[in-house]
LUMROTOR-483201 format. One record per residue (C-alpha): x negated, y negated, z; residue number from 1. Coordinates in nm, 2 decimals, always signed. Example, Ala and Ser with C-alpha at 12.3 -4.5 7.8 and 13.67 -1.06 7.14 Angstrom:
residues 2
-1.23; +0.45; +0.78; 1
-1.37; +0.11; +0.71; 2
***
This chain:
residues 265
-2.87; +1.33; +1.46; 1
-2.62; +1.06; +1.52; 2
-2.25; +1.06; +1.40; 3
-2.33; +0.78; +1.12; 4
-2.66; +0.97; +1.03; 5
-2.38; +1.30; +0.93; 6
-2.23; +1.08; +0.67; 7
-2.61; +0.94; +0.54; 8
-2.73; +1.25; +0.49; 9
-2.46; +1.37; +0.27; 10
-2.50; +1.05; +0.08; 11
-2.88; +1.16; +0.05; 12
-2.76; +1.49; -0.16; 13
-2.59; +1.46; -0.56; 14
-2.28; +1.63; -0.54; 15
-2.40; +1.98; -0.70; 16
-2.67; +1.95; -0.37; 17
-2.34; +1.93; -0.12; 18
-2.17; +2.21; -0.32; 19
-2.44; +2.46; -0.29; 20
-2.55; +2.33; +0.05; 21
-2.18; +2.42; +0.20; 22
-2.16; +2.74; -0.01; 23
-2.48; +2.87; +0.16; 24
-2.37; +2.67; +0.48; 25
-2.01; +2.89; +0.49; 26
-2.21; +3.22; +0.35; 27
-2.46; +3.20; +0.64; 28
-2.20; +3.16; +0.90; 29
-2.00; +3.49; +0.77; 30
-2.32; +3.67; +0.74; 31
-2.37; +3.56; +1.11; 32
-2.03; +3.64; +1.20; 33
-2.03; +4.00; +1.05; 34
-2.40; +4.07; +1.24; 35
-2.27; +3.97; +1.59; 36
-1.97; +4.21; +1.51; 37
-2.13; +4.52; +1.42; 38
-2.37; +4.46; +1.72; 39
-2.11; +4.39; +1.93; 40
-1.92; +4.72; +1.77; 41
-2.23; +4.91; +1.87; 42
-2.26; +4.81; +2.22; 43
-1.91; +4.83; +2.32; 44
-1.84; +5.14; +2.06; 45
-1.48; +4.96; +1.98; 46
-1.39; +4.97; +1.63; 47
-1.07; +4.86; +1.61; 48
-1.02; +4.52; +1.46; 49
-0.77; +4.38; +1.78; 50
-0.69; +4.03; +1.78; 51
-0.99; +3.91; +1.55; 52
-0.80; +3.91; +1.26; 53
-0.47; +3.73; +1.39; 54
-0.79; +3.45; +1.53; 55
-0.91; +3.42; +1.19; 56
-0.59; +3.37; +1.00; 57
-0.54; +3.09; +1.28; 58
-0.87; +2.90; +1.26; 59
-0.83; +2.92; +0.89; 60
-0.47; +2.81; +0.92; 61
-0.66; +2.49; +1.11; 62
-0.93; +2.43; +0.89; 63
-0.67; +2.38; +0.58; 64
-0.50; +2.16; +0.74; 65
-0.83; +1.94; +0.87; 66
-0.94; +1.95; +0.47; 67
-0.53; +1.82; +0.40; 68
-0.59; +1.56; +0.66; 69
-0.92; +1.45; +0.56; 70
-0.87; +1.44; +0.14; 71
-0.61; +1.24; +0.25; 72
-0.78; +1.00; +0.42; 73
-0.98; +0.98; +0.14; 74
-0.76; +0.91; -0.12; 75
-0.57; +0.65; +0.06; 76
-0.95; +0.50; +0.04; 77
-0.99; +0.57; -0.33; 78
-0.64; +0.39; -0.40; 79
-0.70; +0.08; -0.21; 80
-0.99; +0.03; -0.39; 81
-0.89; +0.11; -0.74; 82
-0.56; -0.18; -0.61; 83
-0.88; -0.45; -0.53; 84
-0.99; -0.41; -0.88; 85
-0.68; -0.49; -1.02; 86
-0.61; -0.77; -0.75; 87
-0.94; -0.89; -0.80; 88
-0.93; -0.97; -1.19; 89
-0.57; -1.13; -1.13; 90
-0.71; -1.37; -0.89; 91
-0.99; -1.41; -1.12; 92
-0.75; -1.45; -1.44; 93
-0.52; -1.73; -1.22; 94
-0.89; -1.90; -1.07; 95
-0.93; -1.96; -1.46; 96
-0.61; -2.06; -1.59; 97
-0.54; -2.29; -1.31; 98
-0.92; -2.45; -1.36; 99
-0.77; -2.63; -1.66; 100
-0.59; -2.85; -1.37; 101
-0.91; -2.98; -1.26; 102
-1.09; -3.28; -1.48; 103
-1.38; -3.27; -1.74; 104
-1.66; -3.20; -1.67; 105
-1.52; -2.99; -1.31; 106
-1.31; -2.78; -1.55; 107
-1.54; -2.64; -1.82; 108
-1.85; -2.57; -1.55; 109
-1.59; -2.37; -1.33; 110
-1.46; -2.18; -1.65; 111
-1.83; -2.09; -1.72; 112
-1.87; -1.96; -1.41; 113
-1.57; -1.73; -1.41; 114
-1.68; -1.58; -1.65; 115
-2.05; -1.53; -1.54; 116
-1.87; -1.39; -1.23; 117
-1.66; -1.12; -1.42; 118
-1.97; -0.99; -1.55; 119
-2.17; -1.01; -1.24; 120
-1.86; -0.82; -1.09; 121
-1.85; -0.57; -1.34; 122
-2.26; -0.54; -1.26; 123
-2.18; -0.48; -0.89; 124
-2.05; -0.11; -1.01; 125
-2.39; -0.02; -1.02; 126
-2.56; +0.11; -0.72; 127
-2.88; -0.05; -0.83; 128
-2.77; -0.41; -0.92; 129
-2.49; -0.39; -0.59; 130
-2.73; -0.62; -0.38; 131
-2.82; -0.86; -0.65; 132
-2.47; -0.92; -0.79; 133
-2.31; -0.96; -0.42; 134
-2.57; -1.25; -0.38; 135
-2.56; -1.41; -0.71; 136
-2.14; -1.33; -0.64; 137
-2.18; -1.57; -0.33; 138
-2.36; -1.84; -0.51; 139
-2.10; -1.86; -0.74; 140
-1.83; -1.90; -0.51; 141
-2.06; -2.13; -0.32; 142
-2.08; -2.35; -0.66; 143
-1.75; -2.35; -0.72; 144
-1.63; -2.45; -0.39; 145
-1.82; -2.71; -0.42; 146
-1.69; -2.84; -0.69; 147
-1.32; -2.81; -0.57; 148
-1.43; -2.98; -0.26; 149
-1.52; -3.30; -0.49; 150
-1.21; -3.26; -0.70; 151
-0.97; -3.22; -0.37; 152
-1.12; -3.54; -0.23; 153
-1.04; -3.73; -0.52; 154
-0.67; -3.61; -0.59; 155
-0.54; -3.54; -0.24; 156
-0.18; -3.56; -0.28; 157
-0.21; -3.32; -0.62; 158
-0.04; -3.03; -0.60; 159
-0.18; -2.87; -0.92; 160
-0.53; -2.91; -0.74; 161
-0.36; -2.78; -0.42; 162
-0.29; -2.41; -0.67; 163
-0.66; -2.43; -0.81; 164
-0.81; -2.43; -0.52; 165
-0.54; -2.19; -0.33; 166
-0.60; -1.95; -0.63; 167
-0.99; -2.00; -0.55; 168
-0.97; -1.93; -0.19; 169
-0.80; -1.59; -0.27; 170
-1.07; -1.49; -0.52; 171
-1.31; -1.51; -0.26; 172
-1.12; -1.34; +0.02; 173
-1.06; -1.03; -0.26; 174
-1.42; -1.01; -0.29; 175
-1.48; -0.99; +0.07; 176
-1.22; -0.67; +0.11; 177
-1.39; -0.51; -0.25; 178
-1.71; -0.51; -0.04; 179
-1.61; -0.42; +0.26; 180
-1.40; -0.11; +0.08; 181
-1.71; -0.04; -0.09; 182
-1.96; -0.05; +0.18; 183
-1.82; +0.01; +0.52; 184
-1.43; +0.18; +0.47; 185
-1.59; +0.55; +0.45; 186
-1.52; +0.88; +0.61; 187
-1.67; +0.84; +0.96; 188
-1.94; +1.11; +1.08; 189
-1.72; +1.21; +1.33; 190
-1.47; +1.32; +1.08; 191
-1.79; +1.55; +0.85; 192
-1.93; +1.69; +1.18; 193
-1.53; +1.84; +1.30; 194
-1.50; +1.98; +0.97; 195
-1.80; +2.15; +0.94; 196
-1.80; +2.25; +1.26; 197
-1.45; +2.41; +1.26; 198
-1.54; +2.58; +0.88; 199
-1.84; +2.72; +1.10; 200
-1.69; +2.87; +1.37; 201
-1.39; +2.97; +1.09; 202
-1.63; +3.19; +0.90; 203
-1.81; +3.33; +1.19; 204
-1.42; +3.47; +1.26; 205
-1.40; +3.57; +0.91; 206
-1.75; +3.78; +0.90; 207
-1.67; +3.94; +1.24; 208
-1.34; +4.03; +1.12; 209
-1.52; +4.23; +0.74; 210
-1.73; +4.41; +1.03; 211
-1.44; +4.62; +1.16; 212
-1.43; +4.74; +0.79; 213
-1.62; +5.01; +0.63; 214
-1.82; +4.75; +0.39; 215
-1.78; +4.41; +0.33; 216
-1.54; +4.29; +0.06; 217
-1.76; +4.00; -0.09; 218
-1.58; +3.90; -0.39; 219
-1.26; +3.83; -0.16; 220
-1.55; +3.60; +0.08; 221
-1.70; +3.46; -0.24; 222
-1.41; +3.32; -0.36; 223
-1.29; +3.14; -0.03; 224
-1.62; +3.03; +0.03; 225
-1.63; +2.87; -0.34; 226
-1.26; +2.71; -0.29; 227
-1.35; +2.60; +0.06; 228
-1.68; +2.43; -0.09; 229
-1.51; +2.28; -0.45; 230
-1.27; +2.12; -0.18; 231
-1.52; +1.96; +0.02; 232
-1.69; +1.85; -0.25; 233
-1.40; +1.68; -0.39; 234
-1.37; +1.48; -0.09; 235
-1.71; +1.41; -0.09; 236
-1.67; +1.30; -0.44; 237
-1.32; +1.07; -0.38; 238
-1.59; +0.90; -0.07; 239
-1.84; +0.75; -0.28; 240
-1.72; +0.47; -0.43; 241
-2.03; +0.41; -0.68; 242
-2.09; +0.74; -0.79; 243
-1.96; +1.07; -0.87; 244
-1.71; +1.24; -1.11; 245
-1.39; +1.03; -0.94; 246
-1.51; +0.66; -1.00; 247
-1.24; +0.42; -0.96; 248
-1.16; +0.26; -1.32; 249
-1.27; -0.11; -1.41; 250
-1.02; -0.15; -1.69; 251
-0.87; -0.42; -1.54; 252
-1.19; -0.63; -1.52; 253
-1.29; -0.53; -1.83; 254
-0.99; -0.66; -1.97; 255
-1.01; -1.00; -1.86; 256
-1.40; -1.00; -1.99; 257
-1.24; -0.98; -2.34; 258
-0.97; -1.22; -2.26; 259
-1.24; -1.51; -2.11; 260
-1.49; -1.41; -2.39; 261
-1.17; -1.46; -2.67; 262
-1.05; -1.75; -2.51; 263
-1.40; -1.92; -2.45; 264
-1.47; -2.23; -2.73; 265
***
């Protein structure tokens, strides 16, 4: 399995699926851990606990700080892209307001389309209409280009034509960092296969460490395998921008729907 396959196959599992997956994932490795001790125990007849548990305190020392590393990673992620929403519907907003610069009809068929495009924006939020808004999205800006191509030709030296189509310009660079953020800015493979495989060998430490004791304390290993698995979740969670508990708020476009439909004649 490839590096970018890691991160696809997580995307294949709801985020209950990844939560019971890494429980059983970090369960298996202490069960592991605490079998290879007592056989080791057995063949070496050493009972004493040595250096194993200063290891494990170590490793788990690392692994906190790779999941502090990588949650932050993703939320630097999760708040650029909750900033593009709200850059996005200025640019939008300004796109409109500055279309009134432009003469009849150019003005009104460009104001229609903005406000086609905040709803076909507001669509693209949607894992199953992403692919059909992002091409009817390029049309529009196709369209209007167009149309600020013919108006620029005519009124060269205007400088309020000059801000329409500035304001235009940065629209459609906005949407081309929304769906790259969207898309391609995840958490590369390389980042889910070090984790996992440190929390693996960081449980295998913490099983062989319980099998220098008389029995097993499982309720103390429950309850760091549950935190260790609610905190991969939630980075999990903040890495999927178009779906999960931690969605990244459209207020902001929503907002200037209402404004464009209020303001509409």
């Amino acid at each position: 399995m490839s590096l970018m396959e890691i991160g696809r196959f997580l995307d294949l599992l709801p985020l209950w699926g990844v939560f019971l997956a890494t429980v059983l994932f970090a369960l298996l490795a202490i069960e592991l851990g605490f079998r290879l001790g007592k056989a080791w125990q057995r063949r070496t007849h050493v009972e004493k606990e040595g250096v194993i548990g200063a290891m494990s305190g170590a490793t788990l020392g690392l692994l906190a700080f790779l999941l502090a590393f990588i949650i932050s990673m993703a939320v630097n992620r999760f708040d650029n892209r909750r900033g593009l929403v709200v850059d996005e519907a200025n640019a939008i907003g300004t796109t409109w307001l500055r279309a009134g610069y432009l003469d009849e009809p150019v003005s009104s068929e460009s104001r229609a389309l903005l406000r086609e495009y905040v709803g076909i924006r507001l669509d693209a939020v949607d894992p199953a209409k992403l692919a059909e808004a992002r091409v009817r999205s390029e049309q529009i800006h196709t369209q209007l280009w167009s149309r600020a191509e013919v108006v620029a030709r005519a009124n060269i030296q205007s400088p309020l034509v000059a801000l329409y189509v500035e304001s235009l310009n940065e629209m459609i660079d906005i949407h081309t960092k929304r769906a790259v953020a969207v898309l391609n800015s995840r958490l590369p493979g390389s980042l889910w296969l070090g984790i996992y495989s440190v929390a693996f060998l960081t449980m295998v430490l913490v099983g062989l460490q319980s099998s220098y004791g008389e029995r097993q304390n499982w309720l103390s290993l429950v309850v760091l395998v549950l935190v260790f698995a609610v905190v991969l979740t939630l980075i999990v969670d903040l890495d999927r921008p178009l779906e999960g508990l931690l969605t990244v708020s459209q207020q902001a476009m929503l907002d200037l729907q209402a404004q464009l439909q209020a303001l509409s004649p």
